[in-house]
C-alpha positions in Angstrom: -14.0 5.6 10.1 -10.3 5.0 11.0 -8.1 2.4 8.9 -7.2 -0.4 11.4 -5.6 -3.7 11.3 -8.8 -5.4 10.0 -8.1 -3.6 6.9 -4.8 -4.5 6.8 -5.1 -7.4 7.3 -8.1 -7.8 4.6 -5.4 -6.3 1.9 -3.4 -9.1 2.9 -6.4 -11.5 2.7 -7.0 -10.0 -1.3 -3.2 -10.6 -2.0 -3.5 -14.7 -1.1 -7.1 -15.0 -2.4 -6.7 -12.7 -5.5 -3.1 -13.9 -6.5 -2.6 -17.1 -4.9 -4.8 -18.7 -7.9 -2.3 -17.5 -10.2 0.8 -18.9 -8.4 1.5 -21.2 -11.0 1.7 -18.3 -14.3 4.5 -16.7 -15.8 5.9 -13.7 -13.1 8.4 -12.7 -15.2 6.4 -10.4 -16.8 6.4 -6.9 -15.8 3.7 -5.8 -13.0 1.4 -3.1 -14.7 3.1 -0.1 -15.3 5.9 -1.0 -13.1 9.7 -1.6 -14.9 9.6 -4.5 -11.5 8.2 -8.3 -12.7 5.7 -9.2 -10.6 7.6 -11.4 -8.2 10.0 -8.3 -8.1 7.1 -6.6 -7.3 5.3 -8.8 -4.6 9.3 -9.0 -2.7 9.0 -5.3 -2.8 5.9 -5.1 -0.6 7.2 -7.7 1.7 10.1 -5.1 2.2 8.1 -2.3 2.4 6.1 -4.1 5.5 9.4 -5.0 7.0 10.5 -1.4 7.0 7.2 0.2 8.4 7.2 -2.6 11.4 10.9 -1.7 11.9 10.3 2.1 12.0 7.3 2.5 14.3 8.5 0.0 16.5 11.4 1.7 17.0 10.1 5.1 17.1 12.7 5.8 13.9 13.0 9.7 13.5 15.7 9.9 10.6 14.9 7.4 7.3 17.6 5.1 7.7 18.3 1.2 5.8 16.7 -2.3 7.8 18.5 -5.4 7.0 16.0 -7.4 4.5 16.4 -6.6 1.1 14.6 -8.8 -0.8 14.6 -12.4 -0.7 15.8 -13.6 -5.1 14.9 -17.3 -4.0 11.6 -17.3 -3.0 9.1 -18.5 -5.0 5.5 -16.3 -5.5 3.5 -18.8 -3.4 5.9 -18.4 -0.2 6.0 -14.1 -1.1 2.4 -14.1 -1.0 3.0 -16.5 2.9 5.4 -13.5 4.0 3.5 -10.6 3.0 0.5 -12.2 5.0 3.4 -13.0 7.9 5.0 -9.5 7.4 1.6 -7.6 7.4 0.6 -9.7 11.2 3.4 -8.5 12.4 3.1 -4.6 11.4 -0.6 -5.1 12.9 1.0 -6.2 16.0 3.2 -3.4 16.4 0.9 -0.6 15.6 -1.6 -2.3 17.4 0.8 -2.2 20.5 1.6 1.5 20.1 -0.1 4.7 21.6 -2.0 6.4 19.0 0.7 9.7 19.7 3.8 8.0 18.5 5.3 9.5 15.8 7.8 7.9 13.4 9.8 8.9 10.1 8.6 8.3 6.4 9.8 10.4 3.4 6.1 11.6 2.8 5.8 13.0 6.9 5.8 11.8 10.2 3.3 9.1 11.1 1.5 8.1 13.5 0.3 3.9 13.5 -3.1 4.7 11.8 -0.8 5.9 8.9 1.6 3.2 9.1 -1.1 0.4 8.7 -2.2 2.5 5.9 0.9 2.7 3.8 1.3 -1.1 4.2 -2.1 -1.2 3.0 -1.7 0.6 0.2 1.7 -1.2 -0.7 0.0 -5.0 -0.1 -3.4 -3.6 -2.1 -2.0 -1.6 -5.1 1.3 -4.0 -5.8 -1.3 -6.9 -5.8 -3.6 -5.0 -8.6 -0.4 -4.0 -10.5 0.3 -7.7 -10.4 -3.0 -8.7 -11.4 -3.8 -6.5 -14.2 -0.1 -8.2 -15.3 -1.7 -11.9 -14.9 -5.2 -11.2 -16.1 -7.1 -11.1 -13.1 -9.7 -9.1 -10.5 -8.9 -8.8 -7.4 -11.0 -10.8 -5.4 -13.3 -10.5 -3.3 -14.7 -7.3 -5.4 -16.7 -6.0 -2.4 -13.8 -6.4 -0.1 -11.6 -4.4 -2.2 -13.9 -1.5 -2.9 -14.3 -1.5 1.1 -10.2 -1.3 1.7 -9.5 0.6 -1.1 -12.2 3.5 0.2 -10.4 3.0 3.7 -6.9 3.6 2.0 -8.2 7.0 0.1 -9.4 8.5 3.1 -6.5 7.7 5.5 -3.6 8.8 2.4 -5.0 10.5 -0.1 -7.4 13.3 1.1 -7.5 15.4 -1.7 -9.0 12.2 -3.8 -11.6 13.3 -6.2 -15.3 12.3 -4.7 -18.4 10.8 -5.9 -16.4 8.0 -7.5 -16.1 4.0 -6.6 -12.9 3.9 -3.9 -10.5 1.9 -6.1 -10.8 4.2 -9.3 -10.2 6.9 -6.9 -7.4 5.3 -5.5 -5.4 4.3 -8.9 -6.4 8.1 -10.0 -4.1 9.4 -7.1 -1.3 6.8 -7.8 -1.5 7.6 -11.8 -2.7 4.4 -12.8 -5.9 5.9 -14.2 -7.6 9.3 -15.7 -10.6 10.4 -13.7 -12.8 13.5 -15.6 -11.6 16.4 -13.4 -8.4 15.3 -11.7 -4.8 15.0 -13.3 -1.4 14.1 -11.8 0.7 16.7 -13.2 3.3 15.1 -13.0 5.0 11.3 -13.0 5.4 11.3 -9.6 2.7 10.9 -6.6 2.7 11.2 -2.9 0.6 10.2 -0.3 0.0 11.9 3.0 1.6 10.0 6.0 1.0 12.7 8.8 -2.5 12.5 10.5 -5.5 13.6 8.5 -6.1 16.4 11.1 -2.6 17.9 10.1 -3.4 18.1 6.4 -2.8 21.9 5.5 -4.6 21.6 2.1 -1.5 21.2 0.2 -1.4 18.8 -2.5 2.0 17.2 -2.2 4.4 16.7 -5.3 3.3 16.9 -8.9 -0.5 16.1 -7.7 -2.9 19.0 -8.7 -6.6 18.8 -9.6 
């Protein structure tokens, strides 16, 4: 099954109902296994969804800067507001855009399946770093296993099988050991470029 905005837009949904109960804890802390706090953290993925709406929209071949760069003021209740604001509007665009455009990201050109995707995957595995950090699930637990399985196939291809989705999905971003597959490395990678176009290589320091 393709990842589409309804997914996106449920990672967005698990940010506000998973985090927006802890609004009110200490964010200074670092987000799990991140050197970022967790407000540092949750401005990140607003930028992140800024950059992948600016991209496709503008059919960006060549990586090159957008002009928000974090926001130091704002508080985590109104980052949680603009990460559901800033993930509408990357629905929008690659909602709007024929399924053969093709825009830049360090990891391959993609087409708007894969953008939705890497703003998924920013939105759902920013808001588990930050929650491990706080102390809590992500919520709804159903929901999550649902986008995380969605995220796996669309990015991560070479995921190991017959696992639940999210342990699958923090095993490909190093932020747990699965029996049978190893980063071998620190780094990761996803794959940005349509499924179809995978050529079996596993990208970076990945290997299982």
């Amino acid at each position: 099954m393709p990842l589409t905005t309804a997914d996106l837009r449920s990672a967005a949904a698990i940010c506000r109902q998973t985090l927006g109960e802890v609004v009110d804890r200490d964010w200074s802390v670092p987000a799990h296994g991140l050197a970022w706090d967790c407000r540092a953290t949750l401005d990140h993925v607003c930028d992140c969804l800024a950059f992948y709406a600016h991209d496709l929209a503008g059919r960006i071949q060549i990586v090159e800067g957008v002009a928000r760069d974090g926001f130091a003021g704002a508080n985590p209740a109104e980052l949680i507001r603009t990460v559901e604001i800033l993930a509408e509007v990357l629905c929008l665009v690659a909602g709007g855009s024929p399924p053969d455009v093709r825009a830049v990201h360090p990891f391959g050109m993609s087409d708007p399946e894969g953008f939705l995707a890497m703003g998924a995957v920013e939105v759902f595995l920013h808001t588990w770093d930050i929650a491990k950090a706080l102390g809590v699930p992500l919520t709804p637990a159903d929901q999550a296993e649902d986008v995380a399985g969605k995220i796996v196939a669309r990015l991560f291809p070479w995921a190991p099988a017959g696992i639940p989705a999210l342990d699958a999905l923090l095993a490909c971003t190093g932020r747990a050991e699965v029996a049978g597959f190893a980063l071998a490395g620190p780094r990761w990678a996803w794959h940005s470029s349509p499924v179809a176009e995978w050529d079996g290589t596993i990208p970076l320091d990945v290997a299982s």
